[in-house]
GUMIVEX-549253 format. One record per residue (C-alpha): y, z, x. Coordinates in steps of 0.001 Angstrom, whole numbers, plus 500000, padded with zeros to 6 digits. Each point is the difference from the previous one (the first is absolute). Layout:
residues N
      v      w      u
      Y      Z      X
...
end
This chain:
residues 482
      v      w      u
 247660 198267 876118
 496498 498661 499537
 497881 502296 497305
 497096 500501 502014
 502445 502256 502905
 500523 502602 496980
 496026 501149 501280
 500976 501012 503330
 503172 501336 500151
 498727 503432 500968
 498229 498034 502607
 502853 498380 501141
 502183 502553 500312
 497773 502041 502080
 499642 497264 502396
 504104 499568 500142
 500451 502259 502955
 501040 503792 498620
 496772 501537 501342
 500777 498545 503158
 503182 501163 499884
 498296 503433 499657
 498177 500088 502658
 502550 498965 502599
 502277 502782 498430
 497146 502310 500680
 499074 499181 503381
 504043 499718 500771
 499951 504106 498945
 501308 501972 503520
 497137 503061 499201
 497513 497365 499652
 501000 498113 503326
 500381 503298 502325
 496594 500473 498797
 498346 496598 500785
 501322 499969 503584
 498744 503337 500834
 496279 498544 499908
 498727 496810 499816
 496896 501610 497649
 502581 501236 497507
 501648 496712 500311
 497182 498068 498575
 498637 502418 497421
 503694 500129 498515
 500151 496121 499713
 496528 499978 498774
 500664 502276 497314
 503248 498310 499337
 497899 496587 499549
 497847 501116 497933
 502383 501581 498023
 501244 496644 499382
 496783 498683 498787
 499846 502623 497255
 503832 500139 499063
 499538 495910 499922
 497170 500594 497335
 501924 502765 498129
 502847 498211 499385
 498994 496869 498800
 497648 502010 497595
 503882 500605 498389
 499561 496978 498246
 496631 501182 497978
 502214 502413 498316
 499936 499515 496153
 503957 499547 499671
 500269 497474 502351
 496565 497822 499338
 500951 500412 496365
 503264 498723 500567
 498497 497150 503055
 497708 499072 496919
 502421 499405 497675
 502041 498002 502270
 496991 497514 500478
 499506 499312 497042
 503401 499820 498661
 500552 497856 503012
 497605 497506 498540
 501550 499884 496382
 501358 496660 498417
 504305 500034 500101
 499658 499976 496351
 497784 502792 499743
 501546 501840 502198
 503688 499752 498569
 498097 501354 496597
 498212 502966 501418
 502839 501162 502430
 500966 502750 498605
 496415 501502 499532
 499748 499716 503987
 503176 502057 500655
 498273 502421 497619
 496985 500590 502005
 502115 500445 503060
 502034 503008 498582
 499015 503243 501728
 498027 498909 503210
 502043 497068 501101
 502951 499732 502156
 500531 496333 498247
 500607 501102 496657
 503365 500284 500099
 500569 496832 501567
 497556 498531 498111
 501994 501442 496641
 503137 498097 501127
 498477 497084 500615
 497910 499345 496718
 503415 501035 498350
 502307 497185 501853
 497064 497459 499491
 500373 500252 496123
 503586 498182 500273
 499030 497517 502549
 496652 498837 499542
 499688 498721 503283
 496683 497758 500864
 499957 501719 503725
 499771 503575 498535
 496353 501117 500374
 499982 499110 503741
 503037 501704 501021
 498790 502879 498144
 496684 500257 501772
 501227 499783 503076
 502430 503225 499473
 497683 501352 498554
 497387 499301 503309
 503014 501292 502430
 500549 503286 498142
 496040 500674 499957
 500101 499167 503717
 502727 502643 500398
 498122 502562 498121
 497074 499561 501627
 501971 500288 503660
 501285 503411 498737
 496969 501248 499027
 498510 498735 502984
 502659 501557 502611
 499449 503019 497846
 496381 500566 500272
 500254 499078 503754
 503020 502268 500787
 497696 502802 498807
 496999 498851 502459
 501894 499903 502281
 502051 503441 500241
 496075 501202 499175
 498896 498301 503297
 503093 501617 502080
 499576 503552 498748
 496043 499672 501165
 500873 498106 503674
 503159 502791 500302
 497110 502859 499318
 497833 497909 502518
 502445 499937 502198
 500619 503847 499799
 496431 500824 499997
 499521 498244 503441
 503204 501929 501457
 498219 502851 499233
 496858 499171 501395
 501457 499109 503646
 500086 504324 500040
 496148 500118 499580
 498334 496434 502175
 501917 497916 502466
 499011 496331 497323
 500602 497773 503311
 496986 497691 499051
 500780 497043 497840
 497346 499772 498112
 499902 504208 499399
 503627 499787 498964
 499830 497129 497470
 496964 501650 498581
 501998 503038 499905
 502514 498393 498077
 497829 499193 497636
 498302 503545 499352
 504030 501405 499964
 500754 499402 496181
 499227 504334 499676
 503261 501959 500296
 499627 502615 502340
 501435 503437 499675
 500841 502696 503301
 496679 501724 499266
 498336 496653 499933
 501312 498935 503215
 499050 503467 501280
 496337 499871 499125
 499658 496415 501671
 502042 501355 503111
 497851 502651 500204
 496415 498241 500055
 501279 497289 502328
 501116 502978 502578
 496761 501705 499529
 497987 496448 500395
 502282 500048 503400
 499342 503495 501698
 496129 499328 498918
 499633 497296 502532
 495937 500060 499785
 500723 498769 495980
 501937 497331 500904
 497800 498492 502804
 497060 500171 496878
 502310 498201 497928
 500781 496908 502389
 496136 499868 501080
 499179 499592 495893
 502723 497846 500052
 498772 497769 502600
 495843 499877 499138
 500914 497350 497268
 500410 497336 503163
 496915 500994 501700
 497089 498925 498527
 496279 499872 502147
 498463 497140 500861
 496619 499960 499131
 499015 496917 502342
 500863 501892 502971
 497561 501993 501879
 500752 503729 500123
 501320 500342 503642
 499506 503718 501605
 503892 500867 500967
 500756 503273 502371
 503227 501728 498887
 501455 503477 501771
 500176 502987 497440
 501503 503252 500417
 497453 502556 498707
 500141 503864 500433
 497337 502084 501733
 499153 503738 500275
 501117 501476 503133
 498792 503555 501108
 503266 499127 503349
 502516 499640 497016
 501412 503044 499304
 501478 499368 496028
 497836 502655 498674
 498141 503499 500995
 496756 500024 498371
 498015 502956 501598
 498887 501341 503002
 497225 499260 502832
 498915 500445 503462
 501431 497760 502599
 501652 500280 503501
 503363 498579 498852
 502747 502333 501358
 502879 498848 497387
 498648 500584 497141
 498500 503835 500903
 499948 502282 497518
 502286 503413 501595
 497598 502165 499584
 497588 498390 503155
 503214 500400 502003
 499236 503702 500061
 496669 499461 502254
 503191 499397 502809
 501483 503177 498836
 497318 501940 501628
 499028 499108 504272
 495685 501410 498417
 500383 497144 497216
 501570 497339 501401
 496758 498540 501276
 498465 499784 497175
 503080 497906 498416
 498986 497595 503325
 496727 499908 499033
 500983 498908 496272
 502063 497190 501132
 497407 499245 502347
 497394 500069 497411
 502489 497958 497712
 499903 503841 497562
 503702 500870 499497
 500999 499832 496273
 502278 497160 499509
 502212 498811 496777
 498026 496637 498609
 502296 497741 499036
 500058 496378 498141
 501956 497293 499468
 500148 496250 499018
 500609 497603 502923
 501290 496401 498900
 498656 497133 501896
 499770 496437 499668
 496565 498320 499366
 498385 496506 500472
 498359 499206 496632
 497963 497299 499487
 499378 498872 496576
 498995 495965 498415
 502191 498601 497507
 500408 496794 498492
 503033 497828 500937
 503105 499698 498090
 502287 496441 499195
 503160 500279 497858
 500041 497804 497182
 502829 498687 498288
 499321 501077 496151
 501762 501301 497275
 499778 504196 500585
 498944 501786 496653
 501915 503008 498254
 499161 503703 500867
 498647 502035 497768
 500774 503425 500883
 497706 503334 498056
 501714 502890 500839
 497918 503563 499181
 502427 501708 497433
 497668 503080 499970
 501284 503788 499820
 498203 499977 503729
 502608 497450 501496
 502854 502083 499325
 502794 500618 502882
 499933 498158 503561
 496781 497617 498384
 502383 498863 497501
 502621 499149 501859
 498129 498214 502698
 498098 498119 496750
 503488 499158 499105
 501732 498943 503059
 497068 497504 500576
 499824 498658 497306
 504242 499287 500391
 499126 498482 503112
 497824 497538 498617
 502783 499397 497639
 501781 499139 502619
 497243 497383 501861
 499388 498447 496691
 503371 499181 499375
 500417 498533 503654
 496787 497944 499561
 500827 498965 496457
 497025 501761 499220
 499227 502069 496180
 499889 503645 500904
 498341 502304 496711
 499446 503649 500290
 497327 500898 497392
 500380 504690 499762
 496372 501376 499101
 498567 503316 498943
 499247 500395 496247
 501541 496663 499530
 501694 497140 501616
 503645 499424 499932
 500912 496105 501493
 503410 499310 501721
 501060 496796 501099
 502263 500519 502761
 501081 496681 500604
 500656 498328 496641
 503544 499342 498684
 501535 503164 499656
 497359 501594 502120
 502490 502184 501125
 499333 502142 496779
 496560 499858 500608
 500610 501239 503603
 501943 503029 498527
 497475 500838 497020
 497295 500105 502956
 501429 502361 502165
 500904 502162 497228
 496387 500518 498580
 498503 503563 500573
 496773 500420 501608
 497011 501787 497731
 496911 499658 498662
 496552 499701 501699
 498628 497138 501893
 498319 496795 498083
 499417 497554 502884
 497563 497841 497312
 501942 498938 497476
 502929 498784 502064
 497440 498088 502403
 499160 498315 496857
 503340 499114 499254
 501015 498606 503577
 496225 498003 499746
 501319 498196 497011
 503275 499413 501440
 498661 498240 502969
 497519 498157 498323
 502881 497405 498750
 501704 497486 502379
 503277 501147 499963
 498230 503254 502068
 498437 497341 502777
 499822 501151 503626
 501499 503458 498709
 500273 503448 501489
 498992 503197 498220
 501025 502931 501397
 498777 503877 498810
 502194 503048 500895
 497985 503024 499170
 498736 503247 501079
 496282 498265 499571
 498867 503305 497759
 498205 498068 497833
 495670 499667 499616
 499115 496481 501392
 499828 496473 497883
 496807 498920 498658
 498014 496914 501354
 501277 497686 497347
 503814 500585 501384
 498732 498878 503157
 498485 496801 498919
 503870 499229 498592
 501930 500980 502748
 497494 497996 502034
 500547 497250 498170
 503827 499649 500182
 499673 500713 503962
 498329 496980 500480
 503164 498287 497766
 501590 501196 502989
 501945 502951 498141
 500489 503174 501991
 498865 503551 499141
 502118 502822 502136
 500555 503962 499428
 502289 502200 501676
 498220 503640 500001
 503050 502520 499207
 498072 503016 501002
 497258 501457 502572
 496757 500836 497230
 499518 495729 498287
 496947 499460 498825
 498199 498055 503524
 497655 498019 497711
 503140 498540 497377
 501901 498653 503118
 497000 497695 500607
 500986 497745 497381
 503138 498636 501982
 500852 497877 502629
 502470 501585 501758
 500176 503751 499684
 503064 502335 501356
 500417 503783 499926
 503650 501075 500229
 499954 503937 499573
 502136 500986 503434
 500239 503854 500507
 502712 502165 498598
 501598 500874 503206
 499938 496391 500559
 502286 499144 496337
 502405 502974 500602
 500628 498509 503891
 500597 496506 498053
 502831 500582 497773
 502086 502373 502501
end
């Protein structure tokens, strides 16, 4: 066995076909195979994690052979290997020495160097060596198979958890999409407990009956693709708009009382002029004269309206969309129905990132700023942690602006969408707050809010591009969740 092999034994072992022998073992497993089939997402993240698991555990093991009792012992070997027969025959017994203790030769190695003493035989040394080169081999396997065997059942127990986690998830969001499920599979490394499972069930229903959340959530979702023009002319469109008008012929309300000749809406007490043959020309003469007291009522009539407006045209573009960066007002203020609804949106653009393969952070603000990354590995947790934080404090709208600002301002936050759920109870940003925000529009980063309540500052929602109020009355929530 030539000397210079003795170098990469650990090498060659590796390469001899037991992590391969691994894998297929793992991706032969029956949990891991129901689970592949049921969606073609899962079915790729799984082998993707399972390759790259290779390419570590690979690395690992071959990093066996750094360990100091076998490159002592690889050392030694070399340069005994390397000795002249005569020197060798003289300073046997001094090598069987140094391999007492560590070295599965040794007793071998004893008997040998004992037998050689009667027989002197010229051939010795190299028959020696290479027993000595096939029991270091068969160490090094061992220790090898060993340190793999452990990857591996380390690997199963976190797919088997994955693949649990994702059962449990099919009770919260239908994970149809590819793309959403293998990124799913990704963020499923957090074990989930009933009350876990609970909490997530119970945003995603609430996202659900709120149907005017969920149409914010896909328009956010889809102003990354649309992206103006600014070579094209703006073009005046006409679009129909339903719009709501005061109606004194709509009876929703009474609101006083006047003179008019309207014979529905009499007050009784006119009706008594008929009681009496001497009155009952002057109640003629009031309806004549238009004089008869009359309920006035008022009411909203809903009609739709031609409104002309110019706008600039829109192209989709094919370019990489950005992450969303969602502030969420964690003041005393947003407590109850606010919270929820802060909540459940930002869930559902969870949901849109993970579909788009899209970063989705949630940055909580009132004193301070808390930052979850909902879809990292194991973003699960960071799902859970989120919907578990309590709502107090006052409003700080600067200092997380600032924060957001200096997010954006890398690349990574390129043609990005920031989105602010508040109440909007908060004194207005200086001039200098502008400037930046200004700045990153043009960058062609988005600035949205979502106004949780009916008294927002006017003059802070200027500073955005889009701007939604979602505060629907309470008769309205009660009628949604029966």
């Amino acid at each position: 066995m030539p000397v210079t092999e003795s170098v990469n034994i650990a090498m060659m072992l590796a390469e001899s076909g037991i992590i391969d022998n691994a894998v297929h073992e793992l991706m032969m497993r029956p949990q891991l195979i129901v689970a592949a089939e049921s969606n073609p997402g899962i079915k790729a993240a799984m082998k993707n994690q399972i390759m790259k698991w290779r390419g570590q555990v690979q690395h690992r093991v071959t990093k066996v052979s750094i360990e100091a009792r076998f490159q002592q012992e690889i050392d030694l070997y070399h340069e005994v290997s390397n000795w002249e027969p005569e020197y060798f025959v003289e300073h046997a017994e001094s090598i069987v020495k140094k391999l007492e203790g560590h070295s599965s030769f040794y007793f071998k190695a004893k008997t040998l160097v004992d037998r050689e003493h009667q027989k002197h035989n010229p051939m010795f040394q190299s028959y020696f060596c290479n027993l000595w080169y096939q029991a270091l081999a068969k160490s090094l396997t061992e220790a090898q198979q060993t340190e793999l065997e452990q990857h591996k059942d380390k690997l199963l127990a976190d797919l088997y958890q994955r693949i649990e986690t994702m059962q449990q998830m099919e009770e919260v969001t239908e994970a149809g999409d590819e793309k959403k499920a293998g990124r799913l599979w990704d963020m499923a490394k957090a074990k989930l407990t009933r009350s876990d499972v609970d909490s997530l069930k119970s945003i995603a229903g609430f996202l659900q009956k709120n149907n005017g959340l969920q149409e914010i959530a896909e328009k956010l979702g889809r102003m990354a693709s649309e992206v103006d023009d600014l070579d094209k002319e703006r073009v005046r469109s006409e679009d129909l708009k339903m719009v709501e008008e005061r109606c004194d012929s709509v009876t929703d309300d009474i609101v006083g009382v006047h003179e008019s000749d309207d014979l529905s809406r009499l007050l009784p007490n006119e009706a008594m002029f008929l009681a009496y043959p001497e009155l009952e020309v002057v109640f003629y003469k009031h309806l004549v004269d238009k004089r008869l007291l009359n309920y006035r009522v008022q009411g909203a009539q809903r009609k739709l309206r031609k409104v002309k407006a110019y706008k600039r045209q829109t192209k989709q573009v094919d370019q990489e969309k950005g992450p969303f960066i969602v502030c969420i007002d964690a003041s005393g203020s947003m407590n109850g129905f606010p919270e929820q609804c802060a909540k459940a949106l930002a869930y559902g653009l969870m949901q849109i990132a993970l579909a788009e393969e899209r970063d989705c952070y949630v940055i909580m603000f009132s004193t301070q700023q808390i930052t979850y990354e909902l879809t990292k590995k194991d973003g699960l947790s960071e799902v859970l942690n989120f919907l578990s934080y309590s709502f107090h404090g006052g409003t700080d709208l600067g200092p997380v602006l600032d924060q957001s600002i200096e997010l954006m301002s890398s690349g990574k936050y390129k043609n990005a969408d920031l989105v602010v759920l508040s109440d909007f109870i908060a004194p207005s940003q200086p001039d200098a707050m502008m400037k930046r925000i200004n700045k990153l529009k043009e960058q062609k980063n988005r600035f949205h809010a979502v106004n949780l309540s009916k008294y927002g500052n006017p003059e802070l929602m200027t500073i955005f591009d889009h701007c939604w109020s979602y505060h629907p009355s309470q008769l309205g929530r009660l009628l949604k969740w029966k």
